[in-house]
DSSP file (Angstrom, degrees, kcal/mol; ACC not computed):
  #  RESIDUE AA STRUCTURE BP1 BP2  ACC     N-H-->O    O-->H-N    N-H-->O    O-->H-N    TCO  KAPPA ALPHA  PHI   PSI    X-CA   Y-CA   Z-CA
    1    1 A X              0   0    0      0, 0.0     2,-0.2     0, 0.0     0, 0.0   0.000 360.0 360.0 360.0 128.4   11.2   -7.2   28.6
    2    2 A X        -     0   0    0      1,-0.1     3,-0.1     3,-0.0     0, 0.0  -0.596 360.0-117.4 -74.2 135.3   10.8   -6.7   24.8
    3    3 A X        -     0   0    0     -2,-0.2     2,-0.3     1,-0.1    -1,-0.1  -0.288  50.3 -97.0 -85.5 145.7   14.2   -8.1   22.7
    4    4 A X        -     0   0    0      1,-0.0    -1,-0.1     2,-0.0     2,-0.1  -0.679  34.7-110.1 -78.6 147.2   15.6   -4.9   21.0
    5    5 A X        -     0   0    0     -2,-0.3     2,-0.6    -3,-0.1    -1,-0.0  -0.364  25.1-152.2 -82.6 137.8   14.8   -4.0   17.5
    6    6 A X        -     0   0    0     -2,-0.1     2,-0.1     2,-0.0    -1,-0.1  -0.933  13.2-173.2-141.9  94.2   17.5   -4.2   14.8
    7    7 A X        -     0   0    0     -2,-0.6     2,-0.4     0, 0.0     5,-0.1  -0.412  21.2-144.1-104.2-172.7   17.2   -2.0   12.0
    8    8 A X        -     0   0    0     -2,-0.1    -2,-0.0     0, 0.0     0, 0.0  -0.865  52.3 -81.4-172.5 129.7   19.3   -2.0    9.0
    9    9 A X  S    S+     0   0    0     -2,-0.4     0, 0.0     1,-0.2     0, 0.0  -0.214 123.4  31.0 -64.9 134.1   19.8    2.1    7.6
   10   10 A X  S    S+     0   0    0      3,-0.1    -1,-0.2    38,-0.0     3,-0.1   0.971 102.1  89.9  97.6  59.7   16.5    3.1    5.5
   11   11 A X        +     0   0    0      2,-0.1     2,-0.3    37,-0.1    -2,-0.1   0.106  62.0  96.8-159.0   4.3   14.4    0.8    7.7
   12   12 A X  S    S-     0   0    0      1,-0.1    35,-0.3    35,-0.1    33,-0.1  -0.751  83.9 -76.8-115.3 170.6   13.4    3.2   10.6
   13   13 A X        +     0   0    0     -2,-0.3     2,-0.3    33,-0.1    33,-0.2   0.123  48.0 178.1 -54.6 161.6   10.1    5.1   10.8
   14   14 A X  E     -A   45   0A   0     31,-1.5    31,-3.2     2,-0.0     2,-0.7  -0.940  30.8-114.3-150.0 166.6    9.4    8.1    8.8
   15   15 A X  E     -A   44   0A   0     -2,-0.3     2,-0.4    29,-0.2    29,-0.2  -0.862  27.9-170.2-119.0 120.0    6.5   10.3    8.4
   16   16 A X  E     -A   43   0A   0     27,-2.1    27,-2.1    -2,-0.7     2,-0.5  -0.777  17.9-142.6-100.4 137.2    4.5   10.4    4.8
   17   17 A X  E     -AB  42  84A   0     67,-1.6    67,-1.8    -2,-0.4     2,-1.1  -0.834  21.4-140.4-105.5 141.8    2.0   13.0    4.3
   18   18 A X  E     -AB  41  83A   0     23,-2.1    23,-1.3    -2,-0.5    22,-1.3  -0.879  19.4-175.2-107.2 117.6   -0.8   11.2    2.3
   19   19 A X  E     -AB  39  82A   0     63,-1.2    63,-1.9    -2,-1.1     2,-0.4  -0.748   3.4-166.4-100.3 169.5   -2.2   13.2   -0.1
   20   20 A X  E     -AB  38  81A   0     18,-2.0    18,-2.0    -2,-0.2     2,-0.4  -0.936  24.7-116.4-153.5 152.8   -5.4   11.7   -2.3
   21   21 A X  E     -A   37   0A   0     59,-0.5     2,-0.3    -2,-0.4    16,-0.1  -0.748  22.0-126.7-117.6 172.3   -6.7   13.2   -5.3
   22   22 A X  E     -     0   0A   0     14,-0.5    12,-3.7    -2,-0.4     2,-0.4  -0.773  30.1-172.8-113.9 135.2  -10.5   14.7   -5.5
   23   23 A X  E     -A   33   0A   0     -2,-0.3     2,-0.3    10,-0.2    10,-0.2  -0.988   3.3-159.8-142.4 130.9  -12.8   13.3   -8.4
   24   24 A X  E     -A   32   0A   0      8,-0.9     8,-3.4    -2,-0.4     2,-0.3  -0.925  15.1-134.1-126.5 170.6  -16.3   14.3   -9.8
   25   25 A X  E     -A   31   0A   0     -2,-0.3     6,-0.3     6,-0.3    -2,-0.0  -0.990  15.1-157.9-109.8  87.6  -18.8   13.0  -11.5
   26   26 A X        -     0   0    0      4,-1.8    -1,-0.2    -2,-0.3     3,-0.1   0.349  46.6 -84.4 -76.5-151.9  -20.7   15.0  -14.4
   27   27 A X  S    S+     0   0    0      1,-0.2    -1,-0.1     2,-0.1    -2,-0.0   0.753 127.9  57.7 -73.2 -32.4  -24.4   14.2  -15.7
   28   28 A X  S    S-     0   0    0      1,-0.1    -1,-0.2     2,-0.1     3,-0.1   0.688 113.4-118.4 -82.5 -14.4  -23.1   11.6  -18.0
   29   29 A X        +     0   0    0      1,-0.3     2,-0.5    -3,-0.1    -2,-0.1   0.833  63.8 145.3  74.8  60.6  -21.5    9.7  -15.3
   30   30 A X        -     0   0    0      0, 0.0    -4,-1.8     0, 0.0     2,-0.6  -0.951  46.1-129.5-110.0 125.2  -17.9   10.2  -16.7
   31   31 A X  E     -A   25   0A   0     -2,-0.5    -6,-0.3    -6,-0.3     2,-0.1  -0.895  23.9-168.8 -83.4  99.3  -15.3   10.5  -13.7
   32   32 A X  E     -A   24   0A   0     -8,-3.4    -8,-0.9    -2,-0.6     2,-0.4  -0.402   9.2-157.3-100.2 152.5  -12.7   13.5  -13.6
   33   33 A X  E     -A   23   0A   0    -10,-0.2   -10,-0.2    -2,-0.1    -8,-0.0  -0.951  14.5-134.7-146.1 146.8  -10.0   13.8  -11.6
   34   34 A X  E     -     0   0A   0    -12,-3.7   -12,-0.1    -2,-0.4     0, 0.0  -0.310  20.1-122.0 -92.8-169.5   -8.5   17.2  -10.9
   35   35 A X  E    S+     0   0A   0    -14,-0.1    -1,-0.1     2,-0.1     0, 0.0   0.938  85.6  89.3 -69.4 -55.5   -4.8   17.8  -10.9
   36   36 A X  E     -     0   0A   0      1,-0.1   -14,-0.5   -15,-0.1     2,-0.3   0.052  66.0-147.7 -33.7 135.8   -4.6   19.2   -7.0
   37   37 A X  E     -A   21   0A   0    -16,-0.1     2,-0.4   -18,-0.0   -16,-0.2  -0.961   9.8-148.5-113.6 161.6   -4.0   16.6   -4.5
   38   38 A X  E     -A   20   0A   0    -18,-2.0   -18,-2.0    -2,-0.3     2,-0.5  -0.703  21.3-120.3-112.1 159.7   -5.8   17.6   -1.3
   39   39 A X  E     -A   19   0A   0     -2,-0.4   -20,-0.3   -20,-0.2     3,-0.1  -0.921  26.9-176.2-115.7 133.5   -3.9   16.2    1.9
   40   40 A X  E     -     0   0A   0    -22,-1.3     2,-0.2    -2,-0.5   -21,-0.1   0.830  52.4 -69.0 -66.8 -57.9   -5.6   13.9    4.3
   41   41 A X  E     -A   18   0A   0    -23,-1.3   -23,-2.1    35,-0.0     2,-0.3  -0.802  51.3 -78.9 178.8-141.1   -3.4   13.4    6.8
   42   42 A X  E     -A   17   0A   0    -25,-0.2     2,-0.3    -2,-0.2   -25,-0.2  -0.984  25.7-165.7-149.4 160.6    0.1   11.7    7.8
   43   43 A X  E     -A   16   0A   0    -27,-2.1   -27,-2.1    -2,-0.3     2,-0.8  -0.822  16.5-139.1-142.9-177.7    1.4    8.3    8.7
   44   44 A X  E     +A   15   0A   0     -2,-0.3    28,-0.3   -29,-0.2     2,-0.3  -0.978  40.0 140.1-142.3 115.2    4.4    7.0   10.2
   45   45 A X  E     -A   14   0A   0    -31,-3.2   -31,-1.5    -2,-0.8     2,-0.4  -0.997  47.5-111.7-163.0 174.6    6.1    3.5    8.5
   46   46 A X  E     -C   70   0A   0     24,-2.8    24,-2.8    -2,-0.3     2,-0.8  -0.919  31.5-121.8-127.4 155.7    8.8    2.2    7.8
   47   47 A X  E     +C   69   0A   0     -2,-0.4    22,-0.3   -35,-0.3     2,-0.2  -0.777  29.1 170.6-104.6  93.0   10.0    1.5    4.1
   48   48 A X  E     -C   68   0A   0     20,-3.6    20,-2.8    -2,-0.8     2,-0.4  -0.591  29.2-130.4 -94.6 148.9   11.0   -2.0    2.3
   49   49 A X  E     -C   67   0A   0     18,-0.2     2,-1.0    -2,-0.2    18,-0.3  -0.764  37.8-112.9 -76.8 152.1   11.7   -3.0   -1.1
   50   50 A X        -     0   0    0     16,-1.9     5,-0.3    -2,-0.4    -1,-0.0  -0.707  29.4-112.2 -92.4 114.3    9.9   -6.0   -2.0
   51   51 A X    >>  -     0   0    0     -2,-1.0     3,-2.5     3,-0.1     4,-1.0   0.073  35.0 -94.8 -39.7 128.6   11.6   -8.9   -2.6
   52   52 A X  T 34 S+     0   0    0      1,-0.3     4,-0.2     2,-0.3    -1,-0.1   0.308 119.7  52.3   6.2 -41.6   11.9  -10.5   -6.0
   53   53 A X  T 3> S+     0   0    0     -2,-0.3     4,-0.7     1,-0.2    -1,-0.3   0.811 112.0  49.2 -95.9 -33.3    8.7  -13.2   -5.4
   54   54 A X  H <> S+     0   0    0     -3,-2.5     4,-0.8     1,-0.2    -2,-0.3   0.645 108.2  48.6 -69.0 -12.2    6.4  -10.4   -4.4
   55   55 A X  H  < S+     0   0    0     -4,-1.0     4,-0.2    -5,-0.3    -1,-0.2   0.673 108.7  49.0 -95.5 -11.5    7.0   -8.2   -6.9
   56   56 A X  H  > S+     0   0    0     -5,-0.3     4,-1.2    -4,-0.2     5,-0.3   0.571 108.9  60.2 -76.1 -29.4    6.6  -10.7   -9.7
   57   57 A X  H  < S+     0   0    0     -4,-0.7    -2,-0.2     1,-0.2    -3,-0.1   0.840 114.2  37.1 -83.0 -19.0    2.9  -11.6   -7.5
   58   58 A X  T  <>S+     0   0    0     -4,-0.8     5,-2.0     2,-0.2    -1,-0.2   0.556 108.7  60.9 -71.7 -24.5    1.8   -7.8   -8.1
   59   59 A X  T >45S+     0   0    0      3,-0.2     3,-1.7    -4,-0.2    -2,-0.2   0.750 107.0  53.8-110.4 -43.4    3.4   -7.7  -11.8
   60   60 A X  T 3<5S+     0   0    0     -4,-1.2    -1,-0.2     1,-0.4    -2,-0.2   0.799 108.0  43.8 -77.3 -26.1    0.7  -10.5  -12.3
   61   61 A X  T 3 5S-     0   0    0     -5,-0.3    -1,-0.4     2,-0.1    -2,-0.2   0.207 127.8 -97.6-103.7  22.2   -2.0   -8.9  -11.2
   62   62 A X  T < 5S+     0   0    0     -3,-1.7     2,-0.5     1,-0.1    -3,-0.2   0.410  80.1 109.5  66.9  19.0   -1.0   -5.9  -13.0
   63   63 A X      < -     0   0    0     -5,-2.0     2,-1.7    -8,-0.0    -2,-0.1  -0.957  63.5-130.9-137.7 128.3    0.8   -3.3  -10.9
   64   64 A X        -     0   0    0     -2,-0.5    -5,-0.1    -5,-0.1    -9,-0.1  -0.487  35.0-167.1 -70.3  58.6    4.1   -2.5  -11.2
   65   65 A X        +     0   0    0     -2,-1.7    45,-0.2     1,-0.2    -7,-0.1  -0.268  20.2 160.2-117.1 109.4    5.2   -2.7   -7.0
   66   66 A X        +     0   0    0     43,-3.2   -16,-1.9     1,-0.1    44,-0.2   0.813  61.0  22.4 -99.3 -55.4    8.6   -1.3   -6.0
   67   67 A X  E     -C   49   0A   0     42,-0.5    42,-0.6   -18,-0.3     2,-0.2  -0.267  58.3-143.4-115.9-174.0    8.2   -0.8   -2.4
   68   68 A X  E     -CD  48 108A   0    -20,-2.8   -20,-3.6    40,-0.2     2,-0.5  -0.865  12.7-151.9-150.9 109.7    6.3   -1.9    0.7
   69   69 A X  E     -CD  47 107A   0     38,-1.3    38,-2.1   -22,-0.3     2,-0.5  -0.866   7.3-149.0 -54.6 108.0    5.2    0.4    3.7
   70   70 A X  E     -CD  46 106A   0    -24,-2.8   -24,-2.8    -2,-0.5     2,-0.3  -0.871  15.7-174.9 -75.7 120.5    4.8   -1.1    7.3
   71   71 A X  E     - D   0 105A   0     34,-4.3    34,-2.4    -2,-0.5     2,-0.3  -0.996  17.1-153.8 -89.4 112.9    2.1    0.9    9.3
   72   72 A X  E    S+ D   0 104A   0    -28,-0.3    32,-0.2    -2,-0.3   -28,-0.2  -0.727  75.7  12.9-104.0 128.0    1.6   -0.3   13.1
   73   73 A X  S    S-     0   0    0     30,-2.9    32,-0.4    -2,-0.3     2,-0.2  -0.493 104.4 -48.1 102.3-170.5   -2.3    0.9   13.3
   74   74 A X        +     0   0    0     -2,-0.2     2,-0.2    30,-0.1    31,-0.1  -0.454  58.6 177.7 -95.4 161.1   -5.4    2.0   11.1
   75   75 A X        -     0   0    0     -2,-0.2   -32,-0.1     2,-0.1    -2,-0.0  -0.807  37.7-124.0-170.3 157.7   -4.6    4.8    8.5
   76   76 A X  S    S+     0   0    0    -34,-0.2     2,-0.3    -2,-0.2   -36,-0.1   0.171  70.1 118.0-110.3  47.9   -6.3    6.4    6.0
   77   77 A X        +     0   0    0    -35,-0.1     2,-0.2     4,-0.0    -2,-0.1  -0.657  38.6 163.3 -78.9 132.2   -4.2    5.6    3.4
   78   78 A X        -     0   0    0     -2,-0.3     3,-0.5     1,-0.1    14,-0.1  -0.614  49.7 -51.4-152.7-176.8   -6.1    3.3    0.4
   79   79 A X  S    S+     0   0    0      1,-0.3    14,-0.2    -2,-0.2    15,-0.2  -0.188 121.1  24.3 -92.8 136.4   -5.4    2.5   -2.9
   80   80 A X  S    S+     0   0    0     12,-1.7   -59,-0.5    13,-0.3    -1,-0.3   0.778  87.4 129.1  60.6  35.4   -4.6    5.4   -5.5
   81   81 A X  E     -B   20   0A   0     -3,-0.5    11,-1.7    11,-0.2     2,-0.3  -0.534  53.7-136.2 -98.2 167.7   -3.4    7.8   -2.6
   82   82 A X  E     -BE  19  91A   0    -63,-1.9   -63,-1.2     9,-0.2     2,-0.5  -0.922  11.2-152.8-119.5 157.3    0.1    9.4   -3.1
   83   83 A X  E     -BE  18  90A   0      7,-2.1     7,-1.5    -2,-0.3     2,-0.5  -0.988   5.5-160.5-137.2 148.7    2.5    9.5   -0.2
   84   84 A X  E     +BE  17  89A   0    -67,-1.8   -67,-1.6    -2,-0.5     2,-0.5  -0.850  16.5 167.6-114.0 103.1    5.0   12.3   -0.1
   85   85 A X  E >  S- E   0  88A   0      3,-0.9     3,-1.8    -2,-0.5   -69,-0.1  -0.937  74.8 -29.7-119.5 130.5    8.3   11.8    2.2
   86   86 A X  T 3  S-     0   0    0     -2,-0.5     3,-0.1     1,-0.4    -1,-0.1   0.582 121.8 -44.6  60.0  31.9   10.8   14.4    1.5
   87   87 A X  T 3  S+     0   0    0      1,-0.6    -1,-0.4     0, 0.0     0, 0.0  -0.585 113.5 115.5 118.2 -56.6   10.3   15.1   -1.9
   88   88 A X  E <   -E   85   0A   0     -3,-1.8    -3,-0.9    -4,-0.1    -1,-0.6   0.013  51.3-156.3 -44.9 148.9   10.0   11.3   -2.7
   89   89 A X  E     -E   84   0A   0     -5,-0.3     2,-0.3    -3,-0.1    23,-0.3  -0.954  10.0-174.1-144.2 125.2    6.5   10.3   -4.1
   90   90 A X  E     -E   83   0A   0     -7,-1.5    -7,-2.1    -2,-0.3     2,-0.4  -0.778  17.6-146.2-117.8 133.4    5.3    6.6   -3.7
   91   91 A X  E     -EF  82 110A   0     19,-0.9    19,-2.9    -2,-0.3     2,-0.4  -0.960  19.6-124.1-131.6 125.9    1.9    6.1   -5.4
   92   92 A X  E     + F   0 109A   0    -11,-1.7   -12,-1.7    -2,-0.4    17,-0.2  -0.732  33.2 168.1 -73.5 122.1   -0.6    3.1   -3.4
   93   93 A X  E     +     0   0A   0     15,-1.4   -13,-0.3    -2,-0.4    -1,-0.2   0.862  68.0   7.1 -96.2 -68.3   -1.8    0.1   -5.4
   94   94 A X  E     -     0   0A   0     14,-0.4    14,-1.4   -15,-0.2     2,-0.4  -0.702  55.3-143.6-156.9 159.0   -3.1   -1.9   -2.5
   95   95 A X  E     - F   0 107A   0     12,-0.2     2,-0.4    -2,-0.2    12,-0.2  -0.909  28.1-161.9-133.1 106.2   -3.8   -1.8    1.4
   96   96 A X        -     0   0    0     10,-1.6    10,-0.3    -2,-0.4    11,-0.1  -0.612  16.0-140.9-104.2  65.8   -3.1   -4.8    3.0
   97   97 A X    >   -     0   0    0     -2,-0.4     3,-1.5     8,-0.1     2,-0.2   0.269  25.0-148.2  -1.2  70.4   -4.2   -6.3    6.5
   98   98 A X  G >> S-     0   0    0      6,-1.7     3,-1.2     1,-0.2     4,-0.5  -0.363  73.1  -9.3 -71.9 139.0   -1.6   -8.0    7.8
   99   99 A X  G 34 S-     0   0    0      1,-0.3    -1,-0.2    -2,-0.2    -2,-0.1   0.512 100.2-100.6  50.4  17.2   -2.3  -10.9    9.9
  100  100 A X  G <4 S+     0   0    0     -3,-1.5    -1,-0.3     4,-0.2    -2,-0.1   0.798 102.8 109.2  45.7  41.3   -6.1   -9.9    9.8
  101  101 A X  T <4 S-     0   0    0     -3,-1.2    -2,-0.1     3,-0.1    -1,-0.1   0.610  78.3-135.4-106.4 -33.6   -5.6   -8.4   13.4
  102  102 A X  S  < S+     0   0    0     -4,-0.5     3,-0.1     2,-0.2    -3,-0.1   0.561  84.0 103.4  63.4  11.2   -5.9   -4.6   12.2
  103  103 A X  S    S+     0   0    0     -5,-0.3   -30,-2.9     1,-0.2     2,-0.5   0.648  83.9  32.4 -89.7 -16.5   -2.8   -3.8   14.4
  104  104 A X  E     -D   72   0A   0     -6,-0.5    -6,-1.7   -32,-0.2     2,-0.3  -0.850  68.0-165.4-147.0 114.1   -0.1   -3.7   11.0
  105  105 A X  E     -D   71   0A   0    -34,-2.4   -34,-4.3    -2,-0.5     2,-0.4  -0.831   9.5-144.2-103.6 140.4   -1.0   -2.5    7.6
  106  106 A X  E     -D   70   0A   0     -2,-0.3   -10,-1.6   -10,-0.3     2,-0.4  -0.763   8.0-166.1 -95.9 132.2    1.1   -3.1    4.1
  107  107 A X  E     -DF  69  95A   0    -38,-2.1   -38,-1.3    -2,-0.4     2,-1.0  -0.997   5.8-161.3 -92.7 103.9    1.0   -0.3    1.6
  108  108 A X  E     +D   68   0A   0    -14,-1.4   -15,-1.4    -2,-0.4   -14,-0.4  -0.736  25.6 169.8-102.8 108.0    2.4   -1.8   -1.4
  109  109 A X  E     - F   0  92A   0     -2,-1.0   -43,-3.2   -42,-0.6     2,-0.5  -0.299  30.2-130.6-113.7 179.7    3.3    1.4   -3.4
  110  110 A X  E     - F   0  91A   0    -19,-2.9     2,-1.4   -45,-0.2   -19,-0.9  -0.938  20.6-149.8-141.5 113.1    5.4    2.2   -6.8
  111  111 A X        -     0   0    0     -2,-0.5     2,-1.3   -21,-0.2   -21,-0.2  -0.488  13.8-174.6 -99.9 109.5    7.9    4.7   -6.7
  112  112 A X    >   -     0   0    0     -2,-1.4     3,-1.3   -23,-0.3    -1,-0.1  -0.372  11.2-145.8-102.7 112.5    8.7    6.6   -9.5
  113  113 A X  T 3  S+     0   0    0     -2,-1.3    -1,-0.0     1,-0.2   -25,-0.0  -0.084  79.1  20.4 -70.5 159.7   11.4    9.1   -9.9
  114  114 A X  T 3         0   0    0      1,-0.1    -1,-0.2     0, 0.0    -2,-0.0   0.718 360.0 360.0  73.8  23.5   11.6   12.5  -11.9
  115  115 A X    <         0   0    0     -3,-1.3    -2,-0.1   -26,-0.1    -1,-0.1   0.386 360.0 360.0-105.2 360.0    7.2   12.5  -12.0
């Protein structure tokens, strides 16, 4: 028997619809990217801030990291995706492999209100 799980309010799962935005390539090789985002598909995680020392280790590396999505599974959620829950929009910097098992993936996203 598995110990029961203890969540803390704004810690249980939610469903994000990942939308991704669609980019060509002219003759010149200059890269556009249109306004539209198309949507991929949906994921289910659950939503942390990141504490104080991770968000100073992203700040160093140059992206500005408010929050952190836990994913149990693959998704096809990547770097420069948006994910949409209820209005809210959370923008992907990084996709992380946790425990290099490919059973729980980190989203480390930036949320910004009133864009």
């Amino acid at each position: 028997m598995q110990p029961p799980i203890f969540l803390i309010p704004g810690q249980q799962l939610r469903k994000y619809d990942i939308y991704r935005k669609t980019s060509k390539t002219d003759e010149k090789g200059k890269v556009t990217y249109t306004v539209d985002e198309q949507l991929i598909g949906t994921v289910s995680g659950s939503l942390v801030k990141v504490g104080q020392s991770e968000a100073e280790r992203w700040k160093q590396q140059g992206h500005s990291v408010t929050h952190k999505i836990v994913v149990r599974g693959a998704t096809k959620a990547k770097a420069e995706d948006v994910l949409v829950f209820d209005g809210m929009r959370y923008y992907v910097h990084a996709k992380e492999n946790r425990a290099q098992l490919g059973r729980f993936f980190s989203l480390y996203c930036e949320y910004r209100s009133g864009v």
